[in-house]
N, C-alpha and C positions, 0 to 999 in steps of 0.2 A: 548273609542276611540281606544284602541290599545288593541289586546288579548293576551293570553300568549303566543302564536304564533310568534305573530310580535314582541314581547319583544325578545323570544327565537331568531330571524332572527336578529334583531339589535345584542344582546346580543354576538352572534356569529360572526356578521361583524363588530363590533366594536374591538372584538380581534383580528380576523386578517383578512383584508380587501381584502387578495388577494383571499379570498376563492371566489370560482364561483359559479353560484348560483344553479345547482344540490349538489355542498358539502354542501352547508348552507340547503338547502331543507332536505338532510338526514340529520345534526345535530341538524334543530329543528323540526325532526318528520314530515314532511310534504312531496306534490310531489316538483317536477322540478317546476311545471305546479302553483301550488299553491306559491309558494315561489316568482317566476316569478310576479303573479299577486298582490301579497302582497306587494314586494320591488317596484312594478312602481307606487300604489296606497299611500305607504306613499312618494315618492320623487312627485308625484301630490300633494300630500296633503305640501309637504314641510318640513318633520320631514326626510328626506334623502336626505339633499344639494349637494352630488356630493362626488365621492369619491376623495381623493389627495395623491399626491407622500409625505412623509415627510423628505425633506430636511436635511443636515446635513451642513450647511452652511460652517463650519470652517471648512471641506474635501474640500471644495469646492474652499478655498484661504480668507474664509473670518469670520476670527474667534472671530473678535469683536461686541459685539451686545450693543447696548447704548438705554436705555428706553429717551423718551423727554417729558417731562412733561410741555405743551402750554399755558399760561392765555394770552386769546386775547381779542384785544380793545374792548370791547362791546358798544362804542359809535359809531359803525360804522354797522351800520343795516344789510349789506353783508359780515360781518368778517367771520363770520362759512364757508359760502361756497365759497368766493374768496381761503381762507384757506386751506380748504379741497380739491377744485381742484387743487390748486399751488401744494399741499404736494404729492397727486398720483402720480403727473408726475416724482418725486424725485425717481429712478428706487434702492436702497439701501433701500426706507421705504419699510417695509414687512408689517406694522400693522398700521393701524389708527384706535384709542378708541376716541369717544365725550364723556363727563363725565357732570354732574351737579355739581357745586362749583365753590369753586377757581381756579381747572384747568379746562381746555375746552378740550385739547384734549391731549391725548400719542401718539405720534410716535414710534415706533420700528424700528429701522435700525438697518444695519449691514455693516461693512467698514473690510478691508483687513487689519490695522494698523491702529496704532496713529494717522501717515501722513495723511493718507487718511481720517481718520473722523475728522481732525482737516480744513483737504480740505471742505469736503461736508458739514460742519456746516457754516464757512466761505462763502463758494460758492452758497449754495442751501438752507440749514435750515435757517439761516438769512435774506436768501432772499424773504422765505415764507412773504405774505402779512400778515400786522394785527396783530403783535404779541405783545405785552405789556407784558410778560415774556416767560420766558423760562428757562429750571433747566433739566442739564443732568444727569441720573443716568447712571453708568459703570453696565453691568451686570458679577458680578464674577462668579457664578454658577447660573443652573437651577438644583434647586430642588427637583419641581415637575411640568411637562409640561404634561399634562393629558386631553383629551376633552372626556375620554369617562363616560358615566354615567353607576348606577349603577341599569340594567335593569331588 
């Protein structure tokens, strides 16, 4: 599916994203021209979803991140996606995971303070339809935050 080519082209915009695409064309041996047609045939194919800004939340005024760990009512046949649409609209979740098990789904928010995520859990996360638990993790540090592979 993929040559060493197109490995070389990821392997190079995965380190740094802002490169354009004659710099990536000369770092991985190829033209403009080829590079060009390489990057638009794997985002066709779907293995190059979109490039993104990466945020720094806590420059931003908002330095708390809280993981939410969801087990919802499953005797209600529309729980997942009454669920899942209520929780989009919640403009603080950055992240929805659906899981197999005991949890059903993590949210990822982020709140300014205490106040504030004590507000949006009260106000909005509780307000989510269908929840039969719920369990907040505090996030202390990240570790390791990394999506790139190793190509």
């Amino acid at each position: 599916m993929l040559d060493d080519k197109d490995r070389a082209l990821l392997r190079r915009m995965q380190a740094d994203p802002s490169l354009t695409v004659p710099e990536l064309a000369v770092l991985a041996g190829v033209t403009a021209g080829q590079a060009a047609r390489r990057l638009d045939r794997m985002t066709d194919q779907g293995i190059i979803r979109g490039q993104t800004a990466v945020i720094d939340w806590a420059k931003l005024g908002y330095p708390l991140q809280v993981s939410l760990r969801v087990t919802l009512d499953k005797a209600v046949p529309s729980a997942f996606d009454a669920f899942l649409a209520a929780a989009r609209e919640v403009a603080e979740v950055l992240e929805i995971q659906t899981f197999l098990g005991r949890v059903d789904v993590r949210l990822v928010l982020v709140a300014r303070d205490l106040q504030h995520y004590q507000m949006l859990y009260r106000d909005h996360i509780l307000a989510l339809p269908h929840i039969a638990d719920i369990e907040a993790l505090m996030d202390v540090a990240a570790v390791k935050s990394d999506e790139r592979l190793p190509l």
